[in-house]
N, C-alpha and C positions, 0 to 999 in steps of 0.2 A: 369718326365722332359718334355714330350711334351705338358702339358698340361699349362706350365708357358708361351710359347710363346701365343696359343689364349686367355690366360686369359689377359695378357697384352695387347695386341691386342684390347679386349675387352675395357679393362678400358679407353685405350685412346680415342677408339671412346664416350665413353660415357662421357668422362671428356670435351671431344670439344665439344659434340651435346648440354651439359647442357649450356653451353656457351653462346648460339642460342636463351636461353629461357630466359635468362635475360639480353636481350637489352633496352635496355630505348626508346622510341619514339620517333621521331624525333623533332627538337624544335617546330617548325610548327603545330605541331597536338596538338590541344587547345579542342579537346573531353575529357567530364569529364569522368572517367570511373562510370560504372552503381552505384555501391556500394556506391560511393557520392552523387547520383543524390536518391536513395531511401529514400522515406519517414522515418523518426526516429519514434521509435515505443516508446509512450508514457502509463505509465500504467493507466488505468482507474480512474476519481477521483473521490473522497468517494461520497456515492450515500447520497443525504441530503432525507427528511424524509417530505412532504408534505401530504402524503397520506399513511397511512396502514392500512391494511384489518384485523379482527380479529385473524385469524392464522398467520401473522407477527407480529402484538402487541406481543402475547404471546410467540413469539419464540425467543423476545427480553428481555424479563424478566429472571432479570439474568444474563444478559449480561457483562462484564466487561465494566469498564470506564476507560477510561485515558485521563489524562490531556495533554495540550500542550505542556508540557516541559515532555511527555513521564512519567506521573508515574500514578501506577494505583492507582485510587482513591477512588474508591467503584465499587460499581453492580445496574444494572437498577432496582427497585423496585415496579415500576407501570408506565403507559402510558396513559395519556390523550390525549381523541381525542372529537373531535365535531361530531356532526349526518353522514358527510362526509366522515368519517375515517381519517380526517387531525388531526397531533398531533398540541396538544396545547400547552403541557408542558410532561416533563419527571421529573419523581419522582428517586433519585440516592439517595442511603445509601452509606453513605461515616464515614471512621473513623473503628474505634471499633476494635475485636480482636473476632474471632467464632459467629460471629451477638451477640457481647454484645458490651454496649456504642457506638452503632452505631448512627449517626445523617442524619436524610432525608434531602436533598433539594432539590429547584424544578429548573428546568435546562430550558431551553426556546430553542424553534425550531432551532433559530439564533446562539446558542452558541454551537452546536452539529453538527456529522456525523455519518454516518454508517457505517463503513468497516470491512470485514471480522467477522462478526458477534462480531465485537468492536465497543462501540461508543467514538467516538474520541471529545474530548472537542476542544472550543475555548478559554479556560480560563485555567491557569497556575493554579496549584495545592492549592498556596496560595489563589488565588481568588477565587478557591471553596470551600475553609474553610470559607470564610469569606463571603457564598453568605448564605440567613435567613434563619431559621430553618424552619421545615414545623412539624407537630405532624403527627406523626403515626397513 
């Protein structure tokens, strides 16, 4: 029984002092608080492909593809580059079921990205059906 009085006791102080902490500012104070004022953190965008070195060529073969309407489409199949190590074209197997009735095509620097050891298309699924065959 003596312990209901300071427990009460307690609570009331703790029920006023919370009070104290959620005032609103005055109308006058026109300070944005910090959390508004911080920069927004954007995530990194897909890194495009001007230059690889022969241990990234090869670490891209094989790679998954997807289209821009998010479907995967094939796997990278070879990598063209000039004397420089700048890609020229990208070779993508697309189609088939176990690498049978697969069909190559060649994908152009402009219509592609890197990410996440994904190459991300600019072209919707149907437009890479319908981009030319290349022979194996």
């Amino acid at each position: 029984m003596k312990w209901i009085v300071p427990a009460a006791a307690t609570m009331a102080i703790l029920a006023s002092s919370s009070g104290f902490a959620q005032t609103t500012p005055p109308a006058g104070d026109t300070k944005t608080p910090p959390a508004a004022t911080a920069p927004s953190v954007r995530p990194a965008p897909a890194q495009t492909l001007p230059v690889l070195t022969e241990a990234e060529a090869k670490a891209l073969i094989d790679a998954t593809v997807v289209s821009s309407d998010n479907k995967n489409v094939g796997e990278v199949a070879a990598i063209q580059r000039d004397s420089d190590g700048k890609v020229t074209e990208l070779h993508v197997d697309i189609g088939g079921f176990l690498g049978i009735g697969q069909t190559r095509v060649r994908v152009m620097p402009s219509q592609f990205t890197v990410s996440d050891k994904k190459v991300m298309l600019t072209l919707t699924s149907d437009q890479v059906s319908a981009l030319p065959k290349l022979e194996k």
